[in-house]
Each structure stands twice: as C-alpha cells, then as structure tokens.
NUGUKE-644067 format. One record per residue (C-alpha): residue in three letters; x, y, z. Coordinates in steps of 0.5 Angstrom, whole numbers, plus 2048, in hexadecimal, padded with zeros to 3 digits. Each point is the difference from the previous one (the first is absolute). Layout:
N
["ALA"; [X; Y; Z]],
...
//
This chain:
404
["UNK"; [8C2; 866; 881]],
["UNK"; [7FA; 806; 801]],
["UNK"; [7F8; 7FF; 803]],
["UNK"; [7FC; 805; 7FE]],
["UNK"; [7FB; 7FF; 807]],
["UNK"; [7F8; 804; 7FC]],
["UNK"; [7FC; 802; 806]],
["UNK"; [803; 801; 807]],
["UNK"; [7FB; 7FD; 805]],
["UNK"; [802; 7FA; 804]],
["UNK"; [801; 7FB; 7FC]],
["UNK"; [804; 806; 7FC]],
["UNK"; [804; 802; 805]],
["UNK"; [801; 7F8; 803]],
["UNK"; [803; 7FF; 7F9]],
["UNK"; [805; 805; 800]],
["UNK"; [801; 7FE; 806]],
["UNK"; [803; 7F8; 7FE]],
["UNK"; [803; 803; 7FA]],
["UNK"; [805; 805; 803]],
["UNK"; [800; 7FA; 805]],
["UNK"; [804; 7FC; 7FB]],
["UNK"; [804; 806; 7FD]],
["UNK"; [7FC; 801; 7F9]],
["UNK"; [7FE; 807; 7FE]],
["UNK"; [7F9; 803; 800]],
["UNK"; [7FC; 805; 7FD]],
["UNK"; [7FA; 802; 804]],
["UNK"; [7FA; 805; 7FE]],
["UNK"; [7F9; 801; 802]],
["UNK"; [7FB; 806; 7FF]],
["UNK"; [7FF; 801; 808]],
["UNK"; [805; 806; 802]],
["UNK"; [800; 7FE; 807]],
["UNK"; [803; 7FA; 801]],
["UNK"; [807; 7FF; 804]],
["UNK"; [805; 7FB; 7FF]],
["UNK"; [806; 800; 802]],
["UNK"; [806; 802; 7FB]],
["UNK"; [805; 7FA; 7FE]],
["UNK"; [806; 801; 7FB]],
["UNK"; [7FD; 7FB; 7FA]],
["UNK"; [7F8; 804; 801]],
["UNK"; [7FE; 805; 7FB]],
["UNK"; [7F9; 802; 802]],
["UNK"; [7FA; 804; 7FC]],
["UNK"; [7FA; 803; 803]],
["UNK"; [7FB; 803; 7FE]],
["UNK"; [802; 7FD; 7F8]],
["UNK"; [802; 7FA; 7FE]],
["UNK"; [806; 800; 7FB]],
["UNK"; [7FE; 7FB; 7FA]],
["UNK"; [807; 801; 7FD]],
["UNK"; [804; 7FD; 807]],
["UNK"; [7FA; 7FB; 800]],
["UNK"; [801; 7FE; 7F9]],
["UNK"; [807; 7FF; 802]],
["UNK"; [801; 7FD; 806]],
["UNK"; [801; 7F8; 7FF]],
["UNK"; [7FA; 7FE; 804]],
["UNK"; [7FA; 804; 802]],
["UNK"; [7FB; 7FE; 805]],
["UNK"; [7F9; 803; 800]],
["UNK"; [7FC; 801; 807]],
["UNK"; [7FA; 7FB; 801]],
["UNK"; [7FC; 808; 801]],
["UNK"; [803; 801; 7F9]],
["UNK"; [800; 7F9; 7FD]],
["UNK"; [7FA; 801; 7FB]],
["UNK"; [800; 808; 7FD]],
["UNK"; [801; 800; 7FA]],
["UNK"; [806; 805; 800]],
["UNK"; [804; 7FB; 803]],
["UNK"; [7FE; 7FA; 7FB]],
["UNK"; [805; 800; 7FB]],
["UNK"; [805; 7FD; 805]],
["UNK"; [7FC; 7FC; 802]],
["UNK"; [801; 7FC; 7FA]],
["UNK"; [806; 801; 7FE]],
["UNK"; [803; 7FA; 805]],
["UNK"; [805; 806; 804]],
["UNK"; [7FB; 7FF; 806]],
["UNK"; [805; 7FF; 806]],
["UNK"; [7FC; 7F8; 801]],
["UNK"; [801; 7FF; 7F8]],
["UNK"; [806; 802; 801]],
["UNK"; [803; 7FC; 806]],
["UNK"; [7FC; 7F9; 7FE]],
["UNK"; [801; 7FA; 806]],
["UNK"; [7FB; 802; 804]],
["UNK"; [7FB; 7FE; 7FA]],
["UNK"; [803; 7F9; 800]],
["UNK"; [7FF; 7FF; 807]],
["UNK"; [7FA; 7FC; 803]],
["UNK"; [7FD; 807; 803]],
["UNK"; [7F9; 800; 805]],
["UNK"; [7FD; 806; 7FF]],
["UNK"; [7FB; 802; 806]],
["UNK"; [7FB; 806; 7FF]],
["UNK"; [7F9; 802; 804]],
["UNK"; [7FE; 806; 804]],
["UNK"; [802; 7FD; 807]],
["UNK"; [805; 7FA; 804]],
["UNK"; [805; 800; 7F9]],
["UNK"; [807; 801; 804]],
["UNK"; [7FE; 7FB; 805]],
["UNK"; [7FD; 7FC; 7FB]],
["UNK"; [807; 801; 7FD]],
["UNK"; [805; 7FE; 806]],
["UNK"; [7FB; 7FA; 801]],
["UNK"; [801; 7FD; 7FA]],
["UNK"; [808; 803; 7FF]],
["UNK"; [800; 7FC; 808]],
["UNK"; [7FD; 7F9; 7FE]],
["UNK"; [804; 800; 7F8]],
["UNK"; [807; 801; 804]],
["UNK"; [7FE; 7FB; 805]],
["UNK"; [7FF; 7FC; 7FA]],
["UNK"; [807; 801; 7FE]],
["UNK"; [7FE; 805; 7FA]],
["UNK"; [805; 806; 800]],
["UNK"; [7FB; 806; 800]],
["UNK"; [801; 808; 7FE]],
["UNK"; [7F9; 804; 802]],
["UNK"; [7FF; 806; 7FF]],
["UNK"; [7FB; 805; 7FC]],
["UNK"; [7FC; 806; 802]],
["UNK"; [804; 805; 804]],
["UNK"; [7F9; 803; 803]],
["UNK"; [800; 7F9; 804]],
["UNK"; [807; 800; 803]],
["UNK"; [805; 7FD; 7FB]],
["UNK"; [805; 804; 7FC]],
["UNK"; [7FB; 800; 7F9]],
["UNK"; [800; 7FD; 7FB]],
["UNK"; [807; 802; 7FD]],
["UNK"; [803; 7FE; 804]],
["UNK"; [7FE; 7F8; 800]],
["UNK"; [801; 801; 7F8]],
["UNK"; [807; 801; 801]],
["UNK"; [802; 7FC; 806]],
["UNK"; [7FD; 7FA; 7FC]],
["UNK"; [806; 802; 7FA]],
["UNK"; [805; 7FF; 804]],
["UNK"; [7FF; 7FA; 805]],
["UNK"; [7FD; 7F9; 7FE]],
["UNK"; [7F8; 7FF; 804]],
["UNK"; [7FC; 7FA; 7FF]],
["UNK"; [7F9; 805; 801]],
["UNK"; [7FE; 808; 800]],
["UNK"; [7FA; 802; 804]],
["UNK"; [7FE; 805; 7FF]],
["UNK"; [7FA; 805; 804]],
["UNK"; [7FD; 804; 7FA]],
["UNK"; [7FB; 806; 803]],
["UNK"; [7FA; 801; 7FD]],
["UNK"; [802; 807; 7FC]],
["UNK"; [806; 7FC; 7FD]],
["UNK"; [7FC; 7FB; 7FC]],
["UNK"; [802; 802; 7F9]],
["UNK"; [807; 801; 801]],
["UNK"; [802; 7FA; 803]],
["UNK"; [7FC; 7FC; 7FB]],
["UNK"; [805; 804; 7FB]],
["UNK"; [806; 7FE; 805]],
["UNK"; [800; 7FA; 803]],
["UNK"; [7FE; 7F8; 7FC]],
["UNK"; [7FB; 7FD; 806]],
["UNK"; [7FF; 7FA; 800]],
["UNK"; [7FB; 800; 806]],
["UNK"; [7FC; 806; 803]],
["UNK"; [7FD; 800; 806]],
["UNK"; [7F9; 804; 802]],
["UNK"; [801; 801; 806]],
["UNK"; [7F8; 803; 801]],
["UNK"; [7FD; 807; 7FC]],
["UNK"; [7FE; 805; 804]],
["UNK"; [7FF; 808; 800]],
["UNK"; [806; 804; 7FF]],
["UNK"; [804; 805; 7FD]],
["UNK"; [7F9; 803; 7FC]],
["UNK"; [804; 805; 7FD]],
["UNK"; [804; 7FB; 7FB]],
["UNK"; [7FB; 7FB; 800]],
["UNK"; [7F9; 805; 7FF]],
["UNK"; [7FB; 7FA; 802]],
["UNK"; [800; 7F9; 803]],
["UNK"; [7FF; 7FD; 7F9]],
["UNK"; [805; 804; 7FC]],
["UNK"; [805; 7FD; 805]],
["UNK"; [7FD; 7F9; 7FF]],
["UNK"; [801; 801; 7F9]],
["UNK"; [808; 802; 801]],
["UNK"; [801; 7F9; 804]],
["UNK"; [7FC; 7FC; 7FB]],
["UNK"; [805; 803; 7FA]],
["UNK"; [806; 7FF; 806]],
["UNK"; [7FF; 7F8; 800]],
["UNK"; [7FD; 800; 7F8]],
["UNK"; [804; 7F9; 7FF]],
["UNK"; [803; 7FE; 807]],
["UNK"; [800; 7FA; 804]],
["UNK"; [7FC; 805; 806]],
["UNK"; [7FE; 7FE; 807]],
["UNK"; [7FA; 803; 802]],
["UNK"; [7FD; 801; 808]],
["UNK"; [7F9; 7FC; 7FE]],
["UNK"; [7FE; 804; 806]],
["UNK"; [800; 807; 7FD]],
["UNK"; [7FA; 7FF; 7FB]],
["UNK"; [801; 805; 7FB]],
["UNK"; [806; 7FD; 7FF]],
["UNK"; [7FD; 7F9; 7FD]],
["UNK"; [7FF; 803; 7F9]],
["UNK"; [807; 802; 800]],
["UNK"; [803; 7F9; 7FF]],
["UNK"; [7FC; 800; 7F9]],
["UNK"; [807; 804; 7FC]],
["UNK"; [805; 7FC; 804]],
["UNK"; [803; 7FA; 7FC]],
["UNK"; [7FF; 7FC; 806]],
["UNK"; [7FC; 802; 807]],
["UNK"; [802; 7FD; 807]],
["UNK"; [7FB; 802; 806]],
["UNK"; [802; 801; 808]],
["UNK"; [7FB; 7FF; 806]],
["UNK"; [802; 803; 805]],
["UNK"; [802; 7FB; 807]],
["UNK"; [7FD; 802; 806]],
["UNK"; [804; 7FA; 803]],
["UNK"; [806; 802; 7FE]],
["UNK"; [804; 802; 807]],
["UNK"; [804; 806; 7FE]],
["UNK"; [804; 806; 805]],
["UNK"; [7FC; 804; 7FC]],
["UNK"; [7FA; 806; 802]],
["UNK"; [7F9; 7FE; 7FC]],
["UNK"; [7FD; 7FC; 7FB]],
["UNK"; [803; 805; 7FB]],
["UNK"; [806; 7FD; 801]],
["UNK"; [7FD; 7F9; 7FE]],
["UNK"; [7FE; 802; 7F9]],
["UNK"; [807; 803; 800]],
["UNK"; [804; 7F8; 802]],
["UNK"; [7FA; 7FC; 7FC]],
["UNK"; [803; 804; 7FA]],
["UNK"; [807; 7FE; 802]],
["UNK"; [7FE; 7F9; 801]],
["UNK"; [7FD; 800; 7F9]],
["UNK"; [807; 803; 7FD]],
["UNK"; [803; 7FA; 803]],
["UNK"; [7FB; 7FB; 7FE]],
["UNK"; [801; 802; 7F8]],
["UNK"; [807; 800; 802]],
["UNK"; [7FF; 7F9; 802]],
["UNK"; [803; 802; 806]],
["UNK"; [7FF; 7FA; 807]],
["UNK"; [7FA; 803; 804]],
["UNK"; [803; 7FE; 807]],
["UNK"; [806; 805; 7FE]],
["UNK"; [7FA; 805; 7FE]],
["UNK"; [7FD; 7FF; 807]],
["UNK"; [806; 800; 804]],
["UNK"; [803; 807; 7FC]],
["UNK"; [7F9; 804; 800]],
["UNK"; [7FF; 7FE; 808]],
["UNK"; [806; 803; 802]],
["UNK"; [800; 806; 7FC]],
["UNK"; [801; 806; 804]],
["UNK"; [7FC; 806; 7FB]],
["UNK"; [802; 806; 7FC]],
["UNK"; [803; 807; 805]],
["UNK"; [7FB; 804; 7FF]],
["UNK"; [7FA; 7FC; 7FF]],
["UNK"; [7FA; 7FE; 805]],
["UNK"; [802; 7FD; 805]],
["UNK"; [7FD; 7FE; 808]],
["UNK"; [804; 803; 805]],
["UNK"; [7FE; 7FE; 808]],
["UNK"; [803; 805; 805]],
["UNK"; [7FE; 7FF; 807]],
["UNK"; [7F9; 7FD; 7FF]],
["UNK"; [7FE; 804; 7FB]],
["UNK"; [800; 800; 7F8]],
["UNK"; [803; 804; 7FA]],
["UNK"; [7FE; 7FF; 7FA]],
["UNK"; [805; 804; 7FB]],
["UNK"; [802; 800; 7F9]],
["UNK"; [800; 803; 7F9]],
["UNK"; [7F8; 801; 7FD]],
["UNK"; [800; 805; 7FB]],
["UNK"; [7FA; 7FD; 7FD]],
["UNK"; [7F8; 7FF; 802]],
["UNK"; [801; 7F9; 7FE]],
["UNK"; [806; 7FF; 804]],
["UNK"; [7FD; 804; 806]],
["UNK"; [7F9; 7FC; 7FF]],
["UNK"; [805; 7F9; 801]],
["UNK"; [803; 803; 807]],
["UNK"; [7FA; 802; 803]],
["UNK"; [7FB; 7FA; 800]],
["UNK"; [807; 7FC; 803]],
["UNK"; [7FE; 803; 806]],
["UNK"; [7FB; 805; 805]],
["UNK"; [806; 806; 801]],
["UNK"; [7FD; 805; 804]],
["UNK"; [805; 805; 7FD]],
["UNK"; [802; 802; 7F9]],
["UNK"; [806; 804; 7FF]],
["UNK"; [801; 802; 7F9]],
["UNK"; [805; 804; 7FB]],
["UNK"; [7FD; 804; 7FB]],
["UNK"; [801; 7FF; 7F9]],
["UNK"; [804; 805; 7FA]],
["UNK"; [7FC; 805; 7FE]],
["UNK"; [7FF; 7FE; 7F9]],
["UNK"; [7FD; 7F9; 803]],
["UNK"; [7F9; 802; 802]],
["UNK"; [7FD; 7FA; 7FF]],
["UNK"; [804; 7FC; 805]],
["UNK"; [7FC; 805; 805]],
["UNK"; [7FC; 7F9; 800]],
["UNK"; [804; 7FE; 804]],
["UNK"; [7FD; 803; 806]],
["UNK"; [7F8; 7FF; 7FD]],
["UNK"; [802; 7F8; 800]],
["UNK"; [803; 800; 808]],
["UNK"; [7FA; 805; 801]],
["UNK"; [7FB; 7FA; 7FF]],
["UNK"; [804; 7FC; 805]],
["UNK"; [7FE; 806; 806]],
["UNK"; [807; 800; 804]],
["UNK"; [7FF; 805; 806]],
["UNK"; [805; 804; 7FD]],
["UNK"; [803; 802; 7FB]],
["UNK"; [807; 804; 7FF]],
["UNK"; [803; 803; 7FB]],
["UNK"; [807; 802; 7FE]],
["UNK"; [804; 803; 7FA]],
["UNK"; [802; 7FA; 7FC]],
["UNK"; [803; 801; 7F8]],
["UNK"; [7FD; 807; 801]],
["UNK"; [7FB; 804; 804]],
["UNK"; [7FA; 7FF; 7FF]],
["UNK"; [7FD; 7FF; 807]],
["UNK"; [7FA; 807; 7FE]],
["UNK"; [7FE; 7FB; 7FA]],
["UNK"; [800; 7FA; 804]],
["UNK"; [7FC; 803; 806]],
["UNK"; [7FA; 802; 7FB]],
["UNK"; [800; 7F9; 7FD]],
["UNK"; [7FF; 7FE; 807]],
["UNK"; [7FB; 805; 801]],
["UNK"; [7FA; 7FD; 802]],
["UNK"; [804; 7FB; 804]],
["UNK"; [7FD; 7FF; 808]],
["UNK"; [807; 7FE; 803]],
["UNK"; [805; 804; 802]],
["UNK"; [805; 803; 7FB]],
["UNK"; [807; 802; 802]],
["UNK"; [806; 804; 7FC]],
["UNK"; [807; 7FE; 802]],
["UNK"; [804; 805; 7FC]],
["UNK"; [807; 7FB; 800]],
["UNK"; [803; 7F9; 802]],
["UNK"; [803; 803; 807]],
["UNK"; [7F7; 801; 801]],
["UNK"; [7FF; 7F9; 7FC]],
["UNK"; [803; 7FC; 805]],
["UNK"; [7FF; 803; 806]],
["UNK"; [7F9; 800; 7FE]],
["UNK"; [800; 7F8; 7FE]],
["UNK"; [804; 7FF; 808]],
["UNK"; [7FA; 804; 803]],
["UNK"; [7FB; 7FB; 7FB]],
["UNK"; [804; 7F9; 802]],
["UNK"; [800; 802; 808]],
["UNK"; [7FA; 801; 801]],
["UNK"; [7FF; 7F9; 7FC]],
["UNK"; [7FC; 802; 7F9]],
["UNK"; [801; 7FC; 7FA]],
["UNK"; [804; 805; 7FC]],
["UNK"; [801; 800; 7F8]],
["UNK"; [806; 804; 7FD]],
["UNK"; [7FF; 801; 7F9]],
["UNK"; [7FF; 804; 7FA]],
["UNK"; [805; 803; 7FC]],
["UNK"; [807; 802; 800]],
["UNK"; [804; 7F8; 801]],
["UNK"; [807; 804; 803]],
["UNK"; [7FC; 804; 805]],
["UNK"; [7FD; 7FA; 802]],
["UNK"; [807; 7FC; 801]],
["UNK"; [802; 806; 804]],
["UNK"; [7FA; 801; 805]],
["UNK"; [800; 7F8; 800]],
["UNK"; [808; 800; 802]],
["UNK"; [7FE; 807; 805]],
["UNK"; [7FA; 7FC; 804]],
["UNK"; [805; 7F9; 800]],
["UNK"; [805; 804; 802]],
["UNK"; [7FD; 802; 806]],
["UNK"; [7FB; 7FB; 802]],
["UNK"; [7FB; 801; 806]],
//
C-alpha cells in the first residue's frame, strides 16, 4: 500500500505520521522548501514540486484541508482513490462532527466523557491544530477496530474537507466568532462556510450565539442549547457552560439519562491547555489558551485582574493583535508582553499605544513566570494568556513547580 500525502502542514504532516505508524508506504510533496520532516526508510518526499506521476500512482491520495478546494488537485478528488474513500468504516460509523471557532476540543471530551459513561465505545479525534493527532489518523484507527461513535473536532479552516471526508450524522456549533481572517476574509463568508458544512445535517446549534439562529435553516433537523449557569462543573467561566449545554444536548438527541450527564459533566476535570483557575496562596492565576478576541473577551469579563500577561501572535496574524485592544477596555493595571508563537512584542506595543497603564516586555518563559510569581505575591488577579498553548503549559507546569 502507498499514500501520497498533497500539502506538508499539520495536518499533512500528522497524516504521514499515522501512515508510517501502521507501516504503509507514503509520498509526500509541498511547494514550500522549507519544511523538516524527519527521513523514514517507506517516506519519499518532494519539495517545492508535486510529481503528478507518483500521485497518480500511489493507491490512495490524501489532499490537505489547505489544498482541498484547488482546482489542480480536482481530478483526484473524484476519482474515489482519496484515502476516506479508499479506507471506508469510518463512513458507516455513527460520527458526531464539533466545529465553531472556541471550546470544541472541550466540547469534544465532554461529550466523548458522557458517551463512554453510557456504554458507547468511542474514538475522538480530528483537528491536529486542537491537540489530537488529525484527522488521518481517526480514519485509519476506525478501519481496523470496531467503534460505536467517532467524535470528531472540526477546525473552522477544515470545513470542506471534512465534509468530503467524514459522513456526519450530527454536527455540533459550538459559537461563531472571529478567527483566522486570512482564510475566511469576512465574518459572513465564514457563516456562509458553516451554512454549506451543516447543509443537510441533524445540527445543534448554541441559541446563544445569534448570528447562528439563521444557520438551522439548511440543516435536516436543528436542535438548540442554552447554556446552564446552574449546572455545577470543576470548570473555570460560564464559556465552560456553553461548552457542557452543548454536551448535555448531544446526550439528549442520544437518548442518554440526564442524571448520568449531570454526574459526568460535574466531574469533568477540563482540557491541559485551556483556561483554568488557579488558587495559589491567596491569590488568583487565570491561565489558558486565548488566541482569538472572542475567547480573550470571554476570559476577561470572568473577573477584574489587575494583571494581564499576553504572548504575541504569529507574524501573519495581525488580526489576532485585537486580542490586546479586547483586554485594553478591561483597564488592568498592567499589561505584560512576551514572545508567543513569534515575536511580535514591537507590533503589539503600537497596538497598545494610547494605553495609560503599565506595559512590560518579558523577552522569554523563564522572565514569564517570575514575572507572574511577583504579580501572585503581591496578591493581584492575574491573567495568563494569549498565544502559543505549549508555552503556556510550560510556564504553567514552571510556576506549579515552584509555588510561592
């Protein structure tokens, strides 16, 4: 058996890892030249070119979700070698597909949590990008072992391959909001992506988010959640309730017993990564994944911190800049800056110019955490956030590590 793999970013590359995992052989090309992938004795790789004659070849071809939609690549598209038409029990499996622009991969282990309390034998997976292996990865682990559900987190940029790769049977929206406006070019157009994603679908939709009430008109059948403020979870903001109200309404189209939701969803202990409350000596630390204005936004009206410590995005990213203007308006005292996925602390300075607080630059992790120490024990609220979720994990285990 060979794969060829067209387009080398994550999810082309968390492809190639399942592939060689389960000893198949693969082909691999991208335009970019600069892209480092380890050398494996069953891995031919291009760059820079793809060779249509090793494409055509190859038993099974998977398009990246970034190349998904060119026009050079359509011929495969159609002619039934794409690896999910190729490898096919993931399509006869009861699949629950989650998308929306924050909280799916909690949303994801919520419901996957509640479904496995009920007996289900579940597989979840799906976007790279949100900490699972891809979706390669949930395709092939589906073909060799028997499940009763796929859940399947979908990322807002991945909308029209999963719709070509994965039969849903239920999608979940968890909330719209602004994110990865290079893609996208406009909030409508994104809407418009989502609309055309659950054409057809049994769909549950958050009532609470209004532009997406319009959205249940293209689905077969629409199902809507509210969230439930007095729902008791372990977890940090009423975002998280959203999150569970979404869960609890899978489980409720599943026919599964409410006291077994309430049970599942109250002990839930959270995602690593995400936003969660710490108590340290009296103080408070608020730390998390916010990568988006939207899922700052959520943070920060939780709480009155007096500190906010923010990692910068990728250079390309400008428009997650608004990250700062969005926690601005919430008049911390200070405001600290750090390297995140790039540094980028100069542009997020001028963003903040006519800001009348305090702004510091922390140039690494080391400067992060002692700089988040200081804040805890002189007893200020503090927010940790932004972007890069490994360095965050990092700077979270460093200042556990080493509590006041």
């Amino acid at each position: 058996m060979r794969v060829a793999v067209l387009g080398l970013g994550v999810e082309g590359r968390s492809a190639i890892k399942s592939l060689l995992n389960r000893d198949i052989d693969v082909y691999g090309s991208d335009l970019d030249l600069d892209i480092d992938i380890e050398p494996h004795d069953q891995l031919e790789i291009d760059l820079g070119f793809h060779n249509f004659e090793k494409i055509r070849s190859a038993d099974a071809v998977l398009i990246s979700p970034s190349l998904w939609n060119l026009k050079t690549f359509e011929s495969f598209r159609k002619n039934e070698k794409l690896l999910p038409d190729v490898y096919t029990h993931h399509r006869s499996t009861l699949t629950i597909g989650v998308t929306g622009t924050n909280g799916k991969t909690t949303t994801c282990l919520m419901i996957t949590s509640i479904l496995k309390k009920a007996g289900y034998k579940v597989l979840v997976g799906g976007n790279a990008g949100g900490g699972f292996q891809g979706y390669t990865e949930i395709i092939l682990e589906a073909e060799n072992k028997d499940y009763d559900v796929l859940v399947v987190e979908v990322c807002d940029m991945t909308l029209d391959f999963c719709r070509g790769s994965f039969d849903m049977d239920l999608v979940v929206v968890t909330n719209q909001g602004k994110d990865h406006v290079d893609i996208h070019q406009s909030q409508k157009n994104y809407l418009n992506s989502l609309r055309e994603f659950i054409k057809d679908k049994e769909t549950i939709l958050n009532a609470d988010d209004y532009p997406l009430a319009d959205l249940g008109k293209s689905s077969s059948k629409v199902h809507y959640f509210h969230k439930d403020n007095e729902r008791k979870l372990k977890l940090f903001g009423e975002f998280n309730q959203e999150n569970a109200a979404a869960a609890a309404k899978v489980a409720e189209v599943m026919g599964i017993n409410r006291k077994l939701v309430d049970e599942t969803l109250g002990s839930f202990e959270g995602v690593a990564g995400r936003t969660e409350i710490i108590e340290i000596s009296g103080s408070k630390l608020v730390i998390g994944k916010t990568d988006n204005v939207d899922a700052a936004k959520a943070v920060m009206q939780e709480d009155d911190f007096q500190v906010a410590i923010v990692g910068t995005p990728r250079r390309n990213e400008k428009w997650r800049l608004e990250i700062l203007k969005e926690i601005e308006t919430h008049q911390p005292q200070t405001i600290a800056l750090f390297p995140g996925l790039d540094n980028t602390v100069a542009e997020a300075r001028k963003v903040l110019k006519d800001y009348p607080g305090e702004i510091v630059e922390l140039d690494n992790n080391d400067e992060v955490v002692e700089f988040t120490k200081n804040s805890l024990k002189n007893h200020l609220t503090v927010f940790l956030g932004g972007n890069g979720q490994e360095n965050l994990m990092e700077i979270r285990k460093k200042v556990m590590d080493n509590e006041l």
